[in-house]
C-alpha positions in Angstrom: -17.5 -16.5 -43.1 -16.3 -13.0 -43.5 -19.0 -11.3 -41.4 -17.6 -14.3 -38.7 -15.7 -11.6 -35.4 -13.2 -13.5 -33.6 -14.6 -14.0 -29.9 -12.1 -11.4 -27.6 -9.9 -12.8 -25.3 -11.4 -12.1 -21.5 -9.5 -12.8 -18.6 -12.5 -12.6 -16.3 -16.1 -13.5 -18.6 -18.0 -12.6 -15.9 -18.9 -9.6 -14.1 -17.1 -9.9 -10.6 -18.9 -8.9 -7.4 -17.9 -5.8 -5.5 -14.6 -5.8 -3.5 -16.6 -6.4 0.0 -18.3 -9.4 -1.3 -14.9 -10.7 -2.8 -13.5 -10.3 0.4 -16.9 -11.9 2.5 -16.1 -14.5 0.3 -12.4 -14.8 1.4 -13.0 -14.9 4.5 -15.9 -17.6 4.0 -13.3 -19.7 2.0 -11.0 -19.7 5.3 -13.2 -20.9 7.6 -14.1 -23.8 4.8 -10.3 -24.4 4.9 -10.5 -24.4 8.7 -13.0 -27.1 8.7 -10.3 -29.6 7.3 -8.0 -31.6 9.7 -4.4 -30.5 10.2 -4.8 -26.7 8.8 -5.3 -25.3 12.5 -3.0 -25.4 15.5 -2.0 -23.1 18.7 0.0 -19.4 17.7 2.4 -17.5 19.4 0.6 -15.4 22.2 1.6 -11.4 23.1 2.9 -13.4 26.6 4.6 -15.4 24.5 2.2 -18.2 25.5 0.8 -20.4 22.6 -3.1 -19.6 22.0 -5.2 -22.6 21.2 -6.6 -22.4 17.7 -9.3 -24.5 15.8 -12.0 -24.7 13.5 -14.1 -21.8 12.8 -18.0 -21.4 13.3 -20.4 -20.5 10.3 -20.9 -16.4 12.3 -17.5 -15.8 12.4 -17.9 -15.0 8.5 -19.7 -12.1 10.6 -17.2 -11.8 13.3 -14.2 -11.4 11.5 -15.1 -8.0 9.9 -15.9 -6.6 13.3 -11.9 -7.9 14.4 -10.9 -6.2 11.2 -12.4 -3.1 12.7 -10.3 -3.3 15.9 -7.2 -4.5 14.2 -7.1 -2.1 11.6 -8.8 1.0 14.3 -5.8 3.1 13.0 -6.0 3.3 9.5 -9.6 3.6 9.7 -9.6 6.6 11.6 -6.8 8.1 9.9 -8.6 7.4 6.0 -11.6 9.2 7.8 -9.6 12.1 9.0 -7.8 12.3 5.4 -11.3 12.7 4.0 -12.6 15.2 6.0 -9.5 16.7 5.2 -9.5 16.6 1.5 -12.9 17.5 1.7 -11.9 20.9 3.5 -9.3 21.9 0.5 -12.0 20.9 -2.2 -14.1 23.3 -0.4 -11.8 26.0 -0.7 -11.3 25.5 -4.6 -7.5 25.5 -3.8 -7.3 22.3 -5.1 -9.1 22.8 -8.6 -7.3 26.0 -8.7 -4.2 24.2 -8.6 -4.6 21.2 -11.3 -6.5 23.8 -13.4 -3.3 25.8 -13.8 -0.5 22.9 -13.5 -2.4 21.4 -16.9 -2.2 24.4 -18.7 1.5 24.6 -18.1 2.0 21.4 -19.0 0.1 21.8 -21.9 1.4 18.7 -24.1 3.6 17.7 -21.7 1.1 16.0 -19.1 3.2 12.5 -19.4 6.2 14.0 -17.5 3.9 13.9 -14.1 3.6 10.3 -14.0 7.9 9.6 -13.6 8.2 12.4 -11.0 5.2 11.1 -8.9 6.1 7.6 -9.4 10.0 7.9 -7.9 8.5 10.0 -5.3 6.4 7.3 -3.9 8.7 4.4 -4.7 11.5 5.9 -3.0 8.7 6.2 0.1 8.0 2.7 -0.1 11.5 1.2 -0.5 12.5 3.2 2.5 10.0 3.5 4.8 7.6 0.6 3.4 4.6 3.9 2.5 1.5 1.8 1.9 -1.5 2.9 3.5 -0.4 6.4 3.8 -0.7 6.8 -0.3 -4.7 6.9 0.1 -4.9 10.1 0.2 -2.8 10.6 -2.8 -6.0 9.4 -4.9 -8.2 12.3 -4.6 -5.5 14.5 -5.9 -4.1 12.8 -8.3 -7.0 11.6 -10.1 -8.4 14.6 -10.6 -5.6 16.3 -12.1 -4.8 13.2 -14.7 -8.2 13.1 -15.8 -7.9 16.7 -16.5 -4.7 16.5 -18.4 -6.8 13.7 -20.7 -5.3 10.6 -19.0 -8.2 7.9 -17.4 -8.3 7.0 -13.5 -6.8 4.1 -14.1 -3.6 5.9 -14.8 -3.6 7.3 -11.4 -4.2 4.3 -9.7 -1.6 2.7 -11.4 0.9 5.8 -10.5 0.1 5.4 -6.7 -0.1 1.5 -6.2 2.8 0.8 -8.7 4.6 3.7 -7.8 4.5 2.7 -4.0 4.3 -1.0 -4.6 7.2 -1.4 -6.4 9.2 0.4 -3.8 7.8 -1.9 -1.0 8.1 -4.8 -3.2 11.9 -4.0 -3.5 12.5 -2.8 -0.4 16.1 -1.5 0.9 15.9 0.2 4.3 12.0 -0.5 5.0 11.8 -0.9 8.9 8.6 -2.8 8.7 9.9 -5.4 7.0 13.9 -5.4 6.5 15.2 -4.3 9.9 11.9 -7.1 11.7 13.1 -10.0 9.6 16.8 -8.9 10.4 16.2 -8.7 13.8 15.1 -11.8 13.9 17.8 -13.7 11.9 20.4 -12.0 14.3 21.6 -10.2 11.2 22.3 -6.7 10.1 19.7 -4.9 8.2 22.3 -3.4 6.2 23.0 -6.9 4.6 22.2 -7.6 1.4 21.3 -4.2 0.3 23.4 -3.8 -2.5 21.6 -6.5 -4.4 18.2 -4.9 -3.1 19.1 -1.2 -4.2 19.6 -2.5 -7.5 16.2 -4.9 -8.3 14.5 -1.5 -6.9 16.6 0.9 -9.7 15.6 -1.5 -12.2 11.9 -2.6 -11.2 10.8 1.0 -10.5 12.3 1.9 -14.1 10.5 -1.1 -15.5 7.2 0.0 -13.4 7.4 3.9 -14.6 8.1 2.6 -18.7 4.6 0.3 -18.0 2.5 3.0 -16.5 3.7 5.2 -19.2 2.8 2.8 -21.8 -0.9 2.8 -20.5 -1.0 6.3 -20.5 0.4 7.5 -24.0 -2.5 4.4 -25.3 -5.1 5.8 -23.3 -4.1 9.6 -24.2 -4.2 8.7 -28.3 -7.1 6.4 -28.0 -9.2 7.1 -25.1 -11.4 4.3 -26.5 -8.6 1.8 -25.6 -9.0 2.8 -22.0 -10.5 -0.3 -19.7 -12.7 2.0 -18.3 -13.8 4.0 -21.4 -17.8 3.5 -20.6 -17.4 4.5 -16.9 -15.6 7.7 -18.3 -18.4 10.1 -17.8 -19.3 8.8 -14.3 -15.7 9.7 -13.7 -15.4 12.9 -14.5 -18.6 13.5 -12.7 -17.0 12.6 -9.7 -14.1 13.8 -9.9 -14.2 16.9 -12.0 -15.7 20.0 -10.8 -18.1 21.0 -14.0 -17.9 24.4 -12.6 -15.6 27.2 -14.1 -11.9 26.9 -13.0 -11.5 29.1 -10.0 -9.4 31.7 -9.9 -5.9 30.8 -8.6 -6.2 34.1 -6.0 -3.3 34.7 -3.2 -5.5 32.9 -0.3 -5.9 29.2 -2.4 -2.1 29.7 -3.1 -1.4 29.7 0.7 -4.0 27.2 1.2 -2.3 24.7 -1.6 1.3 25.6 -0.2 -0.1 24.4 3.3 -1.6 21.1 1.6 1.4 20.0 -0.2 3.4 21.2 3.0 1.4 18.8 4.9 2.2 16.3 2.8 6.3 17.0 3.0 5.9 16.9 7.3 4.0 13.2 6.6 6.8 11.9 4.5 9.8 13.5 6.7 8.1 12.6 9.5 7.6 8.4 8.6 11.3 8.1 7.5 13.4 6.0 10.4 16.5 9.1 10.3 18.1 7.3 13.5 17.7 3.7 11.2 19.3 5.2 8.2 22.2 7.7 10.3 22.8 5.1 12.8 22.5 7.4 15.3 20.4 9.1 18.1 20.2 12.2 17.0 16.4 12.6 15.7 15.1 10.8 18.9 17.0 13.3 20.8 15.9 15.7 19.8 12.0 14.5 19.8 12.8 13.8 23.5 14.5 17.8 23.9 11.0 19.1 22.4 8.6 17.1 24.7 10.9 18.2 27.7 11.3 22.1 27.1 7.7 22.5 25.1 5.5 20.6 27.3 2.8 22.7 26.6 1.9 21.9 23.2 1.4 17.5 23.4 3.6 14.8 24.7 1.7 12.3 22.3 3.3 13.4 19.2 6.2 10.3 19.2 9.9 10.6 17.7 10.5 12.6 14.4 11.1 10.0 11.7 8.9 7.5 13.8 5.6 8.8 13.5 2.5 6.7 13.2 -0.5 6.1 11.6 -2.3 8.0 14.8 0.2 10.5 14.7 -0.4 11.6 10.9 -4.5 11.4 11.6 -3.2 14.5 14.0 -1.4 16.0 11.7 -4.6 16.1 8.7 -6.5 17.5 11.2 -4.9 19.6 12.6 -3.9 21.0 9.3 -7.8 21.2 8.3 -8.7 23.8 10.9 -5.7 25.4 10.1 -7.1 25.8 6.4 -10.4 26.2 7.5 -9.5 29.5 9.5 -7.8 30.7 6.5 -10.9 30.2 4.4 -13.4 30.4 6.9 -16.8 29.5 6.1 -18.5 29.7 10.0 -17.5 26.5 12.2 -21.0 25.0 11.3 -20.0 24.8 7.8 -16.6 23.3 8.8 -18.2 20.3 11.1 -20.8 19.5 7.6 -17.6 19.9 5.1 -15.7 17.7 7.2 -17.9 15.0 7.9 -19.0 15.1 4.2 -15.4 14.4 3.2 -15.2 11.9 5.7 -18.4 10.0 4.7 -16.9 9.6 1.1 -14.7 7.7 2.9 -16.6 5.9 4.4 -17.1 2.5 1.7 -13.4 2.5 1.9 -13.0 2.2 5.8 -15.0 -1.4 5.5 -13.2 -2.3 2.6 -9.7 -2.3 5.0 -11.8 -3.6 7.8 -12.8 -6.5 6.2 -9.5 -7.6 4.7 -8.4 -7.2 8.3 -11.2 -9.8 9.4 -9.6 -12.3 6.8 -6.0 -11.8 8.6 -8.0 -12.1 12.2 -9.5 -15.8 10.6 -6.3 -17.0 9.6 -4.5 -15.9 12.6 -7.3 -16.8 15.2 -7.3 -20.5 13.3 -3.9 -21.3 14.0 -3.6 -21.9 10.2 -0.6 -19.3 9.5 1.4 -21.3 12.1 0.8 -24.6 10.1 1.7 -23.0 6.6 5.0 -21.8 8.1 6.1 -24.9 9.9 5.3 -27.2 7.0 6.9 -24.7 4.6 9.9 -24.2 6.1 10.8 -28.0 6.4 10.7 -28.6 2.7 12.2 -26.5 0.7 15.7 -26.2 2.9 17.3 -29.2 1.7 17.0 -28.4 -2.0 20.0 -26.7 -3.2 21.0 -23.3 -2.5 19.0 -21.3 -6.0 16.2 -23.4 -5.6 16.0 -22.5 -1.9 16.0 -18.8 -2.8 13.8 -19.3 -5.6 11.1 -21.3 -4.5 10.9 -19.7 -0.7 10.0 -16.5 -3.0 6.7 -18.3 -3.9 6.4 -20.0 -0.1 6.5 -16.7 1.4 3.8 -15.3 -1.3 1.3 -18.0 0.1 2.3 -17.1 3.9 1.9 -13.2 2.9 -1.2 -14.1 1.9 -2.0 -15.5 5.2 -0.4 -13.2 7.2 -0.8 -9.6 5.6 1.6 -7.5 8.0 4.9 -7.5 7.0 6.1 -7.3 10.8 3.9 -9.9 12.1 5.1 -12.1 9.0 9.0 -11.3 9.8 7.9 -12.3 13.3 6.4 -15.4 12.8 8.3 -16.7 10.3 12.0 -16.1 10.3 12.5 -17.7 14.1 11.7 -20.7 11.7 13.2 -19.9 8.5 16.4 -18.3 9.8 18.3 -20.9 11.4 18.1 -23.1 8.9 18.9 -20.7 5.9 22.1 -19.2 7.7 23.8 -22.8 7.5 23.8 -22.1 3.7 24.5 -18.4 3.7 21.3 -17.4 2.4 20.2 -15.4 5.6 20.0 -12.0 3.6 18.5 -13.6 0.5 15.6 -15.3 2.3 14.8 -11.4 3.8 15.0 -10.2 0.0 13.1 -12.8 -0.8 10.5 -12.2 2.1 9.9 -8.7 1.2 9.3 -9.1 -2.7 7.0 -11.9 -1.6 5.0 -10.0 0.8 5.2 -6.5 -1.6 3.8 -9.1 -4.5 1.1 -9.7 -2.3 0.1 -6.1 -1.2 0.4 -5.3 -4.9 -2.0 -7.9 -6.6 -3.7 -10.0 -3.7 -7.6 -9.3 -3.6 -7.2 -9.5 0.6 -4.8 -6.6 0.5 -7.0 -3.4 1.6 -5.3 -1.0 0.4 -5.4 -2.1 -3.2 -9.1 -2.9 -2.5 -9.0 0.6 -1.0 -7.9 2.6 -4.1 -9.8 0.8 -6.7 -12.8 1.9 -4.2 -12.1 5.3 -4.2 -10.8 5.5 -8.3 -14.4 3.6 -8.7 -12.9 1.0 -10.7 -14.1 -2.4 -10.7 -11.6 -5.6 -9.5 -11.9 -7.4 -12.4 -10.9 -4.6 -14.9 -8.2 -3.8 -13.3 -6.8 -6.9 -13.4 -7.3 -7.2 -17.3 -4.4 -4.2 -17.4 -2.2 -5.1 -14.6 -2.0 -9.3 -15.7 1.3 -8.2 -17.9 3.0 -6.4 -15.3 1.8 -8.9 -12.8 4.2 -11.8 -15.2 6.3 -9.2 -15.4 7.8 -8.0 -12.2 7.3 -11.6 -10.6 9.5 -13.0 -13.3 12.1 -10.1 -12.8 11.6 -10.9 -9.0 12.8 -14.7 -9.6 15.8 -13.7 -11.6 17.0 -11.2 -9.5 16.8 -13.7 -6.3 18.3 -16.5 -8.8 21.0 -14.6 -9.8 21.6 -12.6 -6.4 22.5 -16.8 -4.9 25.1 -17.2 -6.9 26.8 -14.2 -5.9 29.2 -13.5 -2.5 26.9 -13.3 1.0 28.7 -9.7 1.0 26.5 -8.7 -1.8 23.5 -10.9 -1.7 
């Protein structure tokens, strides 16, 4: 009996396929659902015609990935530009330069990098709703916490919690707050109180969890989910060459990278949404009319696009390039090189994408919606709240954009909730259900995308984020509980 080892607990006892075939089978599982009468119905048209819907066929399991492709043409291109990007600054050993000298300064303080990053990227996400433009925060950041003894893991739960939690608890996020207040005939402005506060207290809550992980994984490296991937890691990620000299040239090539960076983030902020003015447009406008010269395709500053910051990363790699130049044979290989690593991740995002086209090309997102909508609004007013939280994670789920969500669903949802003065509370609720979604849903590609490029498998991942998962959706229902009871002034 003594020589009897209690069986550990395993949240997944199988090996899980990779990410693509998780999502093939998604996307498969649609189509099934398509097949059953009453899930499929006509959806709201760019005329503003109704499409007809329907059933799916058996190929469009092959179709969908190639409307993923279109529908998510952006992103694609901009992940490809960021690679080729990155891969230009690896090149110049700037970058190992860099971490090599931040970890001997932090020498025993390494744990102090995860709260700055962290509030960084949440403030990002509750303000501008940063979500795909964290992927290129990966190939730096990994790096430099598996230097400073930390696992992958650790990083990818700095850059999806970090900006997760800040979409999650949105305040001023255009893509979601100001779209669903738009089209409740409300101000965007409402509710925020209650919002700035779940996002003070959630990101707290996220920061103390990632921590947590860290200081185990730092004191027992064994403890770390990943612990037998650990040399394929560093492999990958750590140069096993010599530190490089920190010399004057990488010092003005890292200024330029991180400066890059600053222009992406000041450049995605909505100024005009948050001054309540004109000014920023203005003066976007006064620079396309008096520089004409230089592009008229670069839009408003504090409106940029995904587009818009591909431009920018490339841009700023043949700047870089000149100032370490190799020959412009060697840039075009480094480049595409980068851009090739890339590459796996690029058909993870299409693919999720093809799952969104299924849904949407069914008619089935219009169905969830209607039926939704009509029964939870005469329960009373908490339960409303509460249980239009876990609706509007099952319509996230069918309809991943948070625009084309607030779209489709609050011309429903918002008449009927303003009778009871819960028109900003449904919104909150809307955005922590459609952040809960980016943040844990296999169909979101940009957490597919990050475990791709950290090389960390689905199932894993979820055996450390399960606790946070309970955590922050039961903080989520609280918050929205309490927040009904309180005046529509502050809720």
């Amino acid at each position: 009996m003594g020589n009897i080892k209690k069986k550990k607990f395993q949240l997944f006892p199988f090996k899980l396929p990779t990410a693509i075939t998780i999502l093939f089978l998604i996307t498969a599982l649609v189509i099934v659902i398509s097949w059953i009468p009453g899930t499929t119905g006509s959806w709201g048209g760019t005329t503003g015609h109704d499409k007809p819907g329907g059933p799916l066929g058996v190929f469009d399991l092959f179709f969908a990935p190639i409307q993923g492709f279109l529908r998510s043409d952006s992103i694609i291109v901009f992940v490809l530009v960021i690679g080729g990007y990155i891969g230009i600054v690896t090149k110049s050993g700037a970058l190992d330069a860099g971490i090599g000298r931040l970890v001997k300064r932090l020498n025993g303080k390494e744990i102090w990098i995860i709260p700055s990053i962290m509030t960084i990227l949440s403030i990002g996400g509750t303000v501008e709703g940063m979500c795909e433009e964290t992927i290129p925060y990966y190939l730096i950041i990994i790096p430099a916490m598996l230097a400073a003894g930390f696992d992958v893991v650790t990083a990818v739960l700095m850059i999806l919690l970090g900006a997760g939690v800040g979409v999650m608890f949105s305040t001023l996020n255009p893509f979601a707050i100001a779209t669903a207040s738009a089209a409740s005939g409300i101000s965007p402005g409402s509710g925020i109180i209650w919002r700035l506060l779940g996002w003070i207290l959630a990101t707290t809550g996220t920061i103390c969890f990632v921590m947590w992980y860290a200081i185990k994984v730092k004191r027992h490296p064994e403890k770390s989910i990943v612990f037998d991937l650990q040399g394929e890691h560093h492999a990958e990620f750590i140069s096993t060459e010599e530190i490089p000299e920190f010399t004057r040239k990488r010092k003005v090539i890292l200024t330029l990278f991180g400066l890059t960076f600053l222009i992406m983030i000041l450049c995605i902020i909505p100024w005009d949404s948050i001054t309540g003015t004109t000014t920023f447009a203005d003066l976007s406008a006064n620079i396309t009319k008096h520089f004409p010269y230089f592009t008229s395709q670069i839009g408003q500053f504090g409106g940029w696009d995904v587009m818009t910051l591909a431009f920018l990363f490339f841009f700023a790699s043949i700047v870089i390039a000149i100032i370490d130049w190799r020959g412009e044979e060697q840039y075009v290989r480094t480049f595409v090189s980068g851009s090739s690593e890339l590459l796996g991740v690029a058909l993870i995002i299409a693919v999720a994408s093809g799952i969104g086209w299924a849904i949407e090309t069914s008619g089935m997102q219009q169905v969830v919606v209607n039926a939704l909508a009509s029964k939870i609004i005469t329960l009373p007013k908490l339960l409303v709240v509460v249980i239009g939280f876990f609706a509007f994670i099952v319509i996230a789920f069918f309809i991943p954009s948070t625009s084309g969500f607030a779209s489709a669903v609050f011309p429903i949802v918002a008449p009927l909730v303003k009778t009871i003065g819960l028109s900003s509370g449904m919104i909150t609720a809307f955005v922590m259900a459609s952040g809960w979604v980016n943040l844990f849903a296999p169909s979101a590609g940009v957490m597919m995308a990050g475990l791709s490029i950290a090389k960390v498998p689905l199932g894993r991942f979820y055996k450390v984020i399960w606790p946070y998962a309970v955590g922050i959706t039961a903080f989520a229902v609280v918050m929205l509980a309490v927040g009904s009871l309180l005046p529509t002034t502050i809720f």
